[in-house]
C-alpha positions in Angstrom: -205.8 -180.0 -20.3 -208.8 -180.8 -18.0 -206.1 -183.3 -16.1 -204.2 -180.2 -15.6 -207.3 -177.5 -14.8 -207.0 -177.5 -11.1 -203.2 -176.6 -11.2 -203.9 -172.9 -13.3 -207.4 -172.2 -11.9 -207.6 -168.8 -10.1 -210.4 -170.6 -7.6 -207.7 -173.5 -6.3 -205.3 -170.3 -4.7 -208.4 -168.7 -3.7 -209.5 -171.6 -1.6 -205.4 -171.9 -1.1 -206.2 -168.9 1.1 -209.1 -169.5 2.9 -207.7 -172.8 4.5 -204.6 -170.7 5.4 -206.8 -168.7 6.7 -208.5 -171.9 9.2 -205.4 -173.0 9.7 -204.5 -169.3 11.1 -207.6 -169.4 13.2 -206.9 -172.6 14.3 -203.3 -171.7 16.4 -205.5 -170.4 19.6 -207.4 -173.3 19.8 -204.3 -175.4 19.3 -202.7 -173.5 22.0 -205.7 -173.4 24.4 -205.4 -177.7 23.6 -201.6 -177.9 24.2 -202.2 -176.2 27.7 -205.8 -178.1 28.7 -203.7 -181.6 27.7 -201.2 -181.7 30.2 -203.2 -180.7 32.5 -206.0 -183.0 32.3 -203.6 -186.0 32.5 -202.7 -186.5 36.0 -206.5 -186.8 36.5 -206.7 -189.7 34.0 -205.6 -193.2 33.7 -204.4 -193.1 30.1 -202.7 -190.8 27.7 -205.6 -191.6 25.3 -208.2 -191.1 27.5 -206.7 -187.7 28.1 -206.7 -186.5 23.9 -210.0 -187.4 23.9 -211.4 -185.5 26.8 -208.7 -182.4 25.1 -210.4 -182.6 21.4 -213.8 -182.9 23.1 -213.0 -180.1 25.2 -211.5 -178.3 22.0 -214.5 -178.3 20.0 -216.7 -177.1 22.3 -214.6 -174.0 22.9 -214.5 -173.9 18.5 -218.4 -174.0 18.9 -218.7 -172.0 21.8 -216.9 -169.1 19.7 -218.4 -169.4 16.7 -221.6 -168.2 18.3 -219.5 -164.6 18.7 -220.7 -162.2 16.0 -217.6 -161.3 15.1 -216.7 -164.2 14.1 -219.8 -165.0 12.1 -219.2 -162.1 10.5 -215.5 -163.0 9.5 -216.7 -166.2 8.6 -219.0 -164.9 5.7 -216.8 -162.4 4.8 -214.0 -165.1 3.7 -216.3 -167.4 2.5 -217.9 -164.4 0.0 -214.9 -163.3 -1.3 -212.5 -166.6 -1.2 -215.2 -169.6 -2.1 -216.7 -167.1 -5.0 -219.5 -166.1 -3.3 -221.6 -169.6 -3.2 -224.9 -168.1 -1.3 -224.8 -164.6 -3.2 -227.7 -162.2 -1.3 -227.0 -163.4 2.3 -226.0 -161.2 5.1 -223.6 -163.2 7.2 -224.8 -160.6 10.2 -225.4 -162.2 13.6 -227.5 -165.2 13.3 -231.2 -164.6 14.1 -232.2 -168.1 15.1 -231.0 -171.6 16.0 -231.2 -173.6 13.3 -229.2 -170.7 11.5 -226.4 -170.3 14.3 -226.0 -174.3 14.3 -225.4 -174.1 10.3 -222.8 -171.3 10.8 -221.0 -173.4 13.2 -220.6 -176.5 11.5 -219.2 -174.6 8.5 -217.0 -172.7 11.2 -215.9 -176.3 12.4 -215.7 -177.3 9.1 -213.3 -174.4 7.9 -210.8 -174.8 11.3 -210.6 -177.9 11.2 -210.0 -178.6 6.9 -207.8 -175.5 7.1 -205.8 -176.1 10.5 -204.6 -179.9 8.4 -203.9 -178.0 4.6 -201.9 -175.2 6.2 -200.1 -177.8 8.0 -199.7 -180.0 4.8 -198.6 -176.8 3.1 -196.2 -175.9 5.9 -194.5 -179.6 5.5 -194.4 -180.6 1.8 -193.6 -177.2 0.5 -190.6 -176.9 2.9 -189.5 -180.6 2.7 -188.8 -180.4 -1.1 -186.7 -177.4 -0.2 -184.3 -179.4 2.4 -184.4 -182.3 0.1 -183.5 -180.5 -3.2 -180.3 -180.9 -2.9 -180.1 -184.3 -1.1 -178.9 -186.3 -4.4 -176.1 -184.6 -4.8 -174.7 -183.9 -0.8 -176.2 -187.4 0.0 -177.4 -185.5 3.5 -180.7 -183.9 4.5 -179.4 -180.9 6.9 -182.9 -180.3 8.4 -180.2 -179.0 11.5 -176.5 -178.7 11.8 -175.8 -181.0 14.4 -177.5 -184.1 12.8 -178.1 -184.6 9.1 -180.0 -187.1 7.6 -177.8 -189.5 5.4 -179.4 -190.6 2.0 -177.9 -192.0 -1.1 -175.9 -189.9 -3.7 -176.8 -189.7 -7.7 -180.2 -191.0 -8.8 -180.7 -193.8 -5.7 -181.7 -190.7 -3.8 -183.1 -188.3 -6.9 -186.7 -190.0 -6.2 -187.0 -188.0 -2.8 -187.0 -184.4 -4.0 -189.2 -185.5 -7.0 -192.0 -187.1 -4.0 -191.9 -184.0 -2.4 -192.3 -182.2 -5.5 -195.6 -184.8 -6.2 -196.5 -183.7 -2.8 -196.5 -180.1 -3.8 -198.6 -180.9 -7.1 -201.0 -183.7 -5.0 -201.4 -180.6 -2.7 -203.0 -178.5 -5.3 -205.0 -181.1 -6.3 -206.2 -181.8 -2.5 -207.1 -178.2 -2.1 -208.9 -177.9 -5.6 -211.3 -180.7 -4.4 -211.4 -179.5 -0.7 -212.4 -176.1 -1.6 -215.1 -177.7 -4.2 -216.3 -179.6 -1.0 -216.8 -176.8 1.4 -218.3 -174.3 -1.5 -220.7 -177.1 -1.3 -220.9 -177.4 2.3 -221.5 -173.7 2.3 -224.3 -173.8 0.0 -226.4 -175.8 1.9 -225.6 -174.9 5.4 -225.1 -170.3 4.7 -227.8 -170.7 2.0 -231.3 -169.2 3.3 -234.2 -171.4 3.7 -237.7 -171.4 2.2 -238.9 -169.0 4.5 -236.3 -166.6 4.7 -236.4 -166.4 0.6 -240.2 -165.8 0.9 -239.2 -163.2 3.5 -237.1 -161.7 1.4 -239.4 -161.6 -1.8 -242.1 -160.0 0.3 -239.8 -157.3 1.7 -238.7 -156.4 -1.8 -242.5 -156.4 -2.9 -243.5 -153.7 -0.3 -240.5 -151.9 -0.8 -241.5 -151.8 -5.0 -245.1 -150.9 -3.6 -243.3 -148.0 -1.7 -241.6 -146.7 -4.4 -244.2 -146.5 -7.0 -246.5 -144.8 -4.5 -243.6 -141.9 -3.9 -243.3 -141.8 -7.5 -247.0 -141.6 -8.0 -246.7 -138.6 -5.2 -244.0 -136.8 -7.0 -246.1 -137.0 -9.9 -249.1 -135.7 -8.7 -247.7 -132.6 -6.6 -244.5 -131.8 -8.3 -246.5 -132.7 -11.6 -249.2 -130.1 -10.8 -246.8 -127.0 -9.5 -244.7 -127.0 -12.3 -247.5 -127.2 -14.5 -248.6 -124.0 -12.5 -245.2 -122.4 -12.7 -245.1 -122.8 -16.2 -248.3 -121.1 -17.2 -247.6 -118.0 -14.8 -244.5 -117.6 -16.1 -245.2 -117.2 -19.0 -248.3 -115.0 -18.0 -245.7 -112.7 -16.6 -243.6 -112.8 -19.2 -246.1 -111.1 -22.0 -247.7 -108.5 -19.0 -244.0 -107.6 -17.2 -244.5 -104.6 -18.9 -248.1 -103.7 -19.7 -249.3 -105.1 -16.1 -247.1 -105.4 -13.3 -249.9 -105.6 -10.7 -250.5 -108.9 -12.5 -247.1 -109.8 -13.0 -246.8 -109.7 -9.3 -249.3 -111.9 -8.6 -248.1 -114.4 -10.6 -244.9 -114.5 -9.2 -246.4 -114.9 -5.7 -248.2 -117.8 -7.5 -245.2 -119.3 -9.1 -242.9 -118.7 -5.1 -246.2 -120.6 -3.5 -246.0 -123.4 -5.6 -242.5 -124.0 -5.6 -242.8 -123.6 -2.1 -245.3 -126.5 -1.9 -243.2 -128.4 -4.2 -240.2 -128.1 -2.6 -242.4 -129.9 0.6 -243.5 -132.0 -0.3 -240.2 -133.3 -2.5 -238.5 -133.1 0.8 -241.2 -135.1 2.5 -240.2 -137.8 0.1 -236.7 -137.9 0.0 -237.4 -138.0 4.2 -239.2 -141.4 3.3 -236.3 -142.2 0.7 -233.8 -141.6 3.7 -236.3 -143.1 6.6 -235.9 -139.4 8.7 -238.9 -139.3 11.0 -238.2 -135.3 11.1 -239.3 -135.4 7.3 -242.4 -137.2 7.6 -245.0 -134.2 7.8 -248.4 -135.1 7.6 -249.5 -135.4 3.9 -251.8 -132.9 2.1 -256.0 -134.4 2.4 -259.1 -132.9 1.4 -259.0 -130.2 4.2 -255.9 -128.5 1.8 -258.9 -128.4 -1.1 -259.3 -124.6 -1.0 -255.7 -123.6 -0.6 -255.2 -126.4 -4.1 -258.5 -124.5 -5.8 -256.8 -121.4 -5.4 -253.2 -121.9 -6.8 -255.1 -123.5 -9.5 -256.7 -119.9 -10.0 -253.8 -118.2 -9.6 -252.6 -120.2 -12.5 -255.6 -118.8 -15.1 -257.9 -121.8 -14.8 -261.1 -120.7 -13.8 -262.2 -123.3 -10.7 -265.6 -123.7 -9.3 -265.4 -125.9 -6.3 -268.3 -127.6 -4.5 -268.1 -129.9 -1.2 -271.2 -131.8 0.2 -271.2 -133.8 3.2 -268.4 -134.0 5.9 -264.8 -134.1 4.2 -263.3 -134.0 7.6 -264.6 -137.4 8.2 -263.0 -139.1 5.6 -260.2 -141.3 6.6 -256.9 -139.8 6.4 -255.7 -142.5 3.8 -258.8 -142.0 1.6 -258.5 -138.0 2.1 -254.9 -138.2 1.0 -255.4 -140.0 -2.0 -258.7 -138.3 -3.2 -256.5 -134.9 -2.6 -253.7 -136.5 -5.4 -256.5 -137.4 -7.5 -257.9 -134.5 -7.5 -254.6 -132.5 -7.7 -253.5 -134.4 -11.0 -257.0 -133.8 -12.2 -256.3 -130.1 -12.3 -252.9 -130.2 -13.5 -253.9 -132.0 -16.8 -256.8 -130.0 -17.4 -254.0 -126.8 -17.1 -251.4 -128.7 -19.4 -254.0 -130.1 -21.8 -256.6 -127.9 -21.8 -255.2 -124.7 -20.7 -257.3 -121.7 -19.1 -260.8 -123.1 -19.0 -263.3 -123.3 -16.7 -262.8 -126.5 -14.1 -265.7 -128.0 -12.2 -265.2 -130.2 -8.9 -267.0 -131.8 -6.9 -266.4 -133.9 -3.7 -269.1 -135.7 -2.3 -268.4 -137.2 1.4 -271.2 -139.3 1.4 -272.2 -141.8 4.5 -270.7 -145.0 3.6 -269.4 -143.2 -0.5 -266.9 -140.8 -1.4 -267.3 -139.2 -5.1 -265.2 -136.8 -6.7 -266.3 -135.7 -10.5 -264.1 -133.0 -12.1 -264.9 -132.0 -16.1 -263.9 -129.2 -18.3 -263.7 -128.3 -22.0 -261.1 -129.8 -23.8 -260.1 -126.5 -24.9 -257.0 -125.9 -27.6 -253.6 -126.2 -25.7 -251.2 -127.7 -27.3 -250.3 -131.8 -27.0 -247.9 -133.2 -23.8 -244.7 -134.2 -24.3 -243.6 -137.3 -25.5 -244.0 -140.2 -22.1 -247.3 -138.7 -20.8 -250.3 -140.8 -19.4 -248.7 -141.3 -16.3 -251.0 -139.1 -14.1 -254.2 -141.4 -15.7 -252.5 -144.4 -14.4 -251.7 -143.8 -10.8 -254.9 -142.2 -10.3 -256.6 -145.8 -11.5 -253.9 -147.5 -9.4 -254.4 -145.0 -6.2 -258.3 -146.1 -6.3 -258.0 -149.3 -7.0 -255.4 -150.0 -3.8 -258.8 -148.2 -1.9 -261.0 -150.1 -3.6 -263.0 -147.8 -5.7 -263.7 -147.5 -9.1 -262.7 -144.5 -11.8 -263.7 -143.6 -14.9 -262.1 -140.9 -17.3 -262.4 -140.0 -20.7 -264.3 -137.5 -23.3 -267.8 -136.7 -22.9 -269.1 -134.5 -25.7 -266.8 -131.5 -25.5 -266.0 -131.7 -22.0 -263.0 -134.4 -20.0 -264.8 -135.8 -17.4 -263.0 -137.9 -14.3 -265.4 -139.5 -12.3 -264.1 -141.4 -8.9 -266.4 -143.6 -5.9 -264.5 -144.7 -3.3 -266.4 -146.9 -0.4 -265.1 -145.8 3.2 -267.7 -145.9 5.6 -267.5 -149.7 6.7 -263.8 -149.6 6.7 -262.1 -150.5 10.2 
């Protein structure tokens, strides 16, 4: 059966096609030659000489072509989808560099010229077992009207339509192991180098890095204002009757922090969607008082203290100590509840600390999938080089950050 593989695989039409399609890309180069030839022989000695200067002069218009995008383009595009994809992950864009536009046009070369002599092979074989068919029984080969070919009658002339028919078969067979050659051929010559796969893998690792830092900020800020919503809520809920003054203000408090939410979940999806107009400038210390007081409006009681000069602070290390800080007041909401919140931020010279404690208090457990927020806050001061502890101190959480800035350039 293996003898017999090439003639019922799926790939041997495939690659059927894609030499078709040389030999159809071929007909304008074969036309450019059959003008270029007669003209270039008056002004040589020999016919020879003059096919040679015409298939030199032919494959330097092939090359000179295959340097078009378009082409390069169409080139990848029929090697993807009719040699199986051999060099799956390459863009068969226009070619950056040399060495890669010299390895697209030797398989350009390569597919013209294999394809331009299949497709004439499959014009020829195909068709001369259809004139020759019926040969041993007419004893004539009409290939025209006006002058058939005379062959013998009966079985002295049955061995011509059966070569042809070999042909037909031995074509298959050609194309099978052709096609095998040029997927090969492809690999080495479309496949990316050492350096563009290094390339590649360092793309993807800052674009990982990107994506767990906006999934660290949708955390922190969307984390913390539903946390806030949740609480007011249901503080308006139980006082929509008794106390609509305060039932008011916690609906402000629930609008602001959707509000803020609904930034700053736009300012990510403008990062998702690379949209300069989305890219507002990220929350830092300086939005500490307005973050203090939504954390108020929310129950918590929050006693804030700054020392030094905040506005100092680089804007990276403001940023991330204002996300820090932000998830540090969410979970003490969602696992402490209402209870007093201490915080400190200390801008020192060359040190920034932030310490923020409060009583465990009696709210009840997260959800299933939390200790998320612990984790990117370790993994935000860690990328600035800081250090973090976190954890239970007598009856009090205490988060404790340092974060070196002053010697950074």
């Amino acid at each position: 059966m293996r003898l017999f593989g090439p003639l019922v695989d799926r790939a041997t039409y495939r690659r059927w096609v894609y030499f078709i399609l040389g030999g159809a890309l071929s007909v304008p180069y074969l036309l450019f030659a059959a003008i270029v030839v007669p003209s270039l022989l008056p002004l040589v000695v020999t016919a020879e000489r003059g096919l040679v200067i015409a298939a030199i002069t032919l494959v330097l218009v092939i090359v000179a072509s295959s340097f078009i995008p378009a082409v390069r383009v169409l080139e990848g595009a029929a090697v993807r989808e009719l040699l199986d994809d051999p060099v799956p992950g390459v863009t068969f864009g226009p070619a950056g560099n040399w060495p890669v536009r010299l390895r697209s046009t030797a398989m350009y070369l390569l597919h013209v010229g294999t394809g331009c002599a299949v497709s004439l092979a499959s014009l020829f074989v195909p068709v001369g077992f259809g004139f020759t068919i019926a040969a041993p029984f007419t004893g004539r080969i009409a290939l025209s009207t006006a002058d058939p070919i005379v062959v013998p009658k009966g079985w002295a002339g049955a061995w011509i339509p059966v070569a042809f028919l070999l042909g037909v078969v031995a074509l298959a067979y050609v194309v099978w192991g052709a096609g095998a050659v040029l997927t090969r051929c492809a690999k080495s010559l479309l496949g990316i180098s050492a350096a563009e796969r290094i390339a590649q893998l360092e793309k993807r690792t800052e674009q990982l890095a990107e994506r767990n830092r906006l999934a660290r900020e949708l955390h922190d800020s969307v984390g913390h204002a539903l946390s806030v919503v949740t609480i007011q809520a249901g503080a308006a809920r139980r006082t929509l009757r008794t106390d609509p003054g305060f039932t008011e203000q916690a609906l402000t408090a629930i609008e602001d922090s959707a509000r803020a939410a609904l930034d700053d979940l736009d300012h990510v999806l403008g990062l998702l969607r690379d949209e300069a107009s989305s890219r507002a400038p990220q929350a830092g210390l300086a939005e500490l008082p307005a973050l203090v007081e939504a954390t108020r409006l929310a129950g918590a009681e929050v006693t804030a203290e700054v020392r030094g000069e905040p506005a100092s602070v680089p804007p990276v290390v403001s940023r991330e100590a204002y996300r820090i800080l932000q998830e540090c007041l969410t979970n003490a909401l969602r696992h402490a509840g209402k209870v007093p919140v201490t915080v400190l931020v200390d801008a020192g010279a060359e040190l920034l600390r932030l310490r923020v404690a409060n009583p465990l208090g009696t709210a009840a457990p997260s959800r299933d999938g939390g200790g998320r927020g612990l984790r990117g806050m370790t993994e935000r001061v860690e990328v600035l080089g800081g250090t973090i502890t976190a954890g239970r101190a007598d009856e009090y959480w205490r988060v404790e950050v340092a974060v070196p800035w002053g010697k950074r350039r």
